[in-house]
C-alpha positions, 0 to 999 in steps of 0.5 A: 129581599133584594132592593130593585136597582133602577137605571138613571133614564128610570129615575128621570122617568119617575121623577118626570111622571110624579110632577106631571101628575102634581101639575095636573092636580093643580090645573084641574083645581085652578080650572074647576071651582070648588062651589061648581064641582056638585054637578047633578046631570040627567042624561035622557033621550026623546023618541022620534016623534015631533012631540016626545017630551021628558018631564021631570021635577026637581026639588030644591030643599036646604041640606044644611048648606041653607035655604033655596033661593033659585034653580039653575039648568042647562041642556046638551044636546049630545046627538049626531047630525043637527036638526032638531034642536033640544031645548028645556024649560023651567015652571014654578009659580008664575016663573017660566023660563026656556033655553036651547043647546042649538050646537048639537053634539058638542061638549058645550051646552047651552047657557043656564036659566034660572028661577028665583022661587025658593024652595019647593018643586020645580017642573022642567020639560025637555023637548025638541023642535021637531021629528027625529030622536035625540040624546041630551044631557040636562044639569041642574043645580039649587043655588041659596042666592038669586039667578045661581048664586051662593051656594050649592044646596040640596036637590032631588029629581024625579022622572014623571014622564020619559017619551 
Protein backbone atom coordinates (compact mmCIF):
# COMPACT_ATOMS: atom_id res chain seq x y z
CA UNK A 1 0.00 0.00 0.00
CA UNK A 2 1.57 3.34 -1.22
CA UNK A 3 1.77 6.20 1.62
CA UNK A 4 -0.33 9.47 -0.05
CA UNK A 5 2.00 12.33 -0.58
CA UNK A 6 0.73 15.71 0.32
CA UNK A 7 1.65 18.90 -1.41
CA UNK A 8 3.24 21.69 1.32
CA UNK A 9 -0.12 24.16 0.92
CA UNK A 10 -1.92 20.54 2.40
CA UNK A 11 0.49 20.40 5.18
CA UNK A 12 0.02 23.89 6.22
CA UNK A 13 -3.97 23.28 5.79
CA UNK A 14 -3.98 20.34 8.20
CA UNK A 15 -1.58 21.97 10.60
CA UNK A 16 -3.71 25.17 10.65
CA UNK A 17 -7.20 23.10 10.85
CA UNK A 18 -5.36 20.86 14.11
CA UNK A 19 -4.93 24.12 16.02
CA UNK A 20 -7.89 25.76 15.08
CA UNK A 21 -9.49 22.95 16.84
CA UNK A 22 -7.36 22.89 20.15
CA UNK A 23 -8.16 26.56 20.09
CA UNK A 24 -11.49 26.05 19.92
CA UNK A 25 -11.61 23.14 22.72
CA UNK A 26 -9.73 25.66 25.27
CA UNK A 27 -12.11 28.58 24.54
CA UNK A 28 -15.06 26.58 25.13
CA UNK A 29 -13.60 25.25 28.47
CA UNK A 30 -12.44 28.91 29.52
CA UNK A 31 -16.15 30.11 28.57
CA UNK A 32 -18.42 27.09 30.10
CA UNK A 33 -17.60 26.47 33.65
CA UNK A 34 -17.66 22.90 34.40
CA UNK A 35 -20.16 23.15 37.69
CA UNK A 36 -22.88 24.95 34.78
CA UNK A 37 -22.32 22.54 31.89
CA UNK A 38 -25.42 20.10 33.60
CA UNK A 39 -27.94 21.86 32.16
CA UNK A 40 -31.83 20.45 32.43
CA UNK A 41 -34.17 22.63 29.71
CA UNK A 42 -37.79 21.97 28.90
CA UNK A 43 -38.84 23.26 25.97
CA UNK A 44 -42.69 23.81 25.85
CA UNK A 45 -45.09 25.74 24.06
CA UNK A 46 -48.73 27.60 25.34
CA UNK A 47 -51.84 27.53 23.25
CA UNK A 48 -53.34 30.95 22.26
CA UNK A 49 -55.48 31.41 25.01
CA UNK A 50 -54.68 34.48 27.57
CA UNK A 51 -54.59 31.63 30.33
CA UNK A 52 -52.80 28.51 28.86
CA UNK A 53 -50.47 27.60 31.27
CA UNK A 54 -47.82 24.44 31.76
CA UNK A 55 -47.55 23.25 35.10
CA UNK A 56 -44.58 20.94 36.02
CA UNK A 57 -42.82 19.69 39.52
CA UNK A 58 -39.30 19.45 39.98
CA UNK A 59 -37.90 17.28 42.32
CA UNK A 60 -34.71 18.00 43.89
CA UNK A 61 -33.27 15.20 45.78
CA UNK A 62 -29.36 14.49 46.64
CA UNK A 63 -27.60 11.70 43.87
CA UNK A 64 -24.32 11.54 45.92
CA UNK A 65 -23.08 15.15 44.99
CA UNK A 66 -25.05 16.14 48.49
CA UNK A 67 -28.25 17.61 49.86
CA UNK A 68 -30.68 20.17 48.17
CA UNK A 69 -30.58 23.30 49.21
CA UNK A 70 -32.32 25.43 46.47
CA UNK A 71 -33.83 25.34 42.82
CA UNK A 72 -32.78 27.49 40.33
CA UNK A 73 -34.75 28.58 36.90
CA UNK A 74 -34.70 30.76 34.20
CA UNK A 75 -37.22 31.09 31.34
CA UNK A 76 -36.90 31.84 27.42
CA UNK A 77 -38.91 33.00 25.61
CA UNK A 78 -38.19 31.76 21.97
CA UNK A 79 -41.17 32.91 19.87
CA UNK A 80 -41.08 35.51 17.12
CA UNK A 81 -42.97 38.77 17.45
CA UNK A 82 -43.14 40.59 21.19
CA UNK A 83 -46.39 40.52 22.94
CA UNK A 84 -47.08 38.38 25.32
CA UNK A 85 -44.46 38.01 27.39
CA UNK A 86 -43.47 34.56 29.08
CA UNK A 87 -43.03 34.59 32.51
CA UNK A 88 -42.53 31.15 35.34
CA UNK A 89 -42.89 31.08 38.94
CA UNK A 90 -41.59 28.97 41.33
CA UNK A 91 -44.03 27.30 44.80
CA UNK A 92 -42.66 25.57 47.62
CA UNK A 93 -43.95 26.08 51.21
CA UNK A 94 -44.56 29.47 51.82
CA UNK A 95 -41.68 30.45 49.00
CA UNK A 96 -43.13 31.95 45.85
CA UNK A 97 -40.88 33.48 43.32
CA UNK A 98 -41.72 34.70 39.59
CA UNK A 99 -39.47 35.87 36.75
CA UNK A 100 -40.03 37.07 33.23
CA UNK A 101 -37.92 36.92 29.75
CA UNK A 102 -39.60 40.15 28.42
CA UNK A 103 -36.74 39.97 25.25
CA UNK A 104 -38.66 37.64 22.95
CA UNK A 105 -36.89 35.46 20.53
CA UNK A 106 -33.47 35.90 21.64
CA UNK A 107 -30.86 33.71 22.82
CA UNK A 108 -30.75 35.22 26.49
CA UNK A 109 -32.99 34.26 28.80
CA UNK A 110 -34.08 36.01 31.86
CA UNK A 111 -32.42 35.81 35.02
CA UNK A 112 -32.66 33.01 37.47
CA UNK A 113 -34.86 32.83 40.65
CA UNK A 114 -34.24 30.93 43.35
CA UNK A 115 -35.71 28.86 46.35
CA UNK A 116 -34.08 28.17 49.28
CA UNK A 117 -36.40 25.03 50.69
CA UNK A 118 -34.11 21.84 50.34
CA UNK A 119 -35.12 18.80 49.07
CA UNK A 120 -38.46 17.79 48.30
CA UNK A 121 -41.05 18.87 45.19
CA UNK A 122 -41.28 22.25 43.77
CA UNK A 123 -44.07 23.38 41.70
CA UNK A 124 -43.10 25.85 38.81
CA UNK A 125 -46.03 27.31 36.53
CA UNK A 126 -45.09 28.72 33.14
CA UNK A 127 -47.51 31.14 31.72
CA UNK A 128 -47.94 34.49 29.75
CA UNK A 129 -49.26 37.98 29.76
CA UNK A 130 -51.60 37.76 27.53
CA UNK A 131 -53.44 36.04 24.30
CA UNK A 132 -51.49 34.80 21.32
CA UNK A 133 -49.23 31.11 21.40
CA UNK A 134 -45.66 30.88 22.52
CA UNK A 135 -42.74 28.84 22.49
CA UNK A 136 -40.15 28.80 25.80
CA UNK A 137 -37.46 27.13 27.02
CA UNK A 138 -37.49 26.67 30.99
CA UNK A 139 -34.05 25.41 32.78
CA UNK A 140 -33.54 24.56 36.02
CA UNK A 141 -30.90 23.29 38.08
CA UNK A 142 -30.68 21.90 42.11
CA UNK A 143 -28.09 23.48 43.57
CA UNK A 144 -26.75 22.01 47.65
CA UNK A 145 -26.01 25.67 48.80
CA UNK A 146 -28.45 28.64 49.36
CA UNK A 147 -30.02 30.89 46.10
CA UNK A 148 -27.64 28.22 43.16
CA UNK A 149 -24.97 27.87 45.01
CA UNK A 150 -22.56 24.67 45.64
CA UNK A 151 -22.96 22.26 43.59
CA UNK A 152 -24.86 20.75 41.01
CA UNK A 153 -27.41 17.82 42.71
CA UNK A 154 -30.04 15.31 41.50
CA UNK A 155 -33.33 16.71 39.94
CA UNK A 156 -36.17 15.35 38.06
CA UNK A 157 -39.12 16.99 36.32
CA UNK A 158 -42.58 15.91 35.94
CA UNK A 159 -45.26 17.46 33.31
CA UNK A 160 -48.79 17.75 35.38
CA UNK A 161 -50.25 20.03 32.84
CA UNK A 162 -49.55 21.21 29.05
CA UNK A 163 -52.08 23.78 27.56
Amino acid sequence: MRSKVYTPVQRRRAAFAGRCGVLLAGIAAAIIPAARVRAHDQGGNLGTGASATDYYEISCFDDGAGAPGSLEIRIRDASPGSLPHVSAQVQRGLSLASVSDTITADIVPSPSIHSNEGAGVYNVLVDKSGPGAKFYQLTYHCWTGPDGTGVHTGSALVTRQSQ
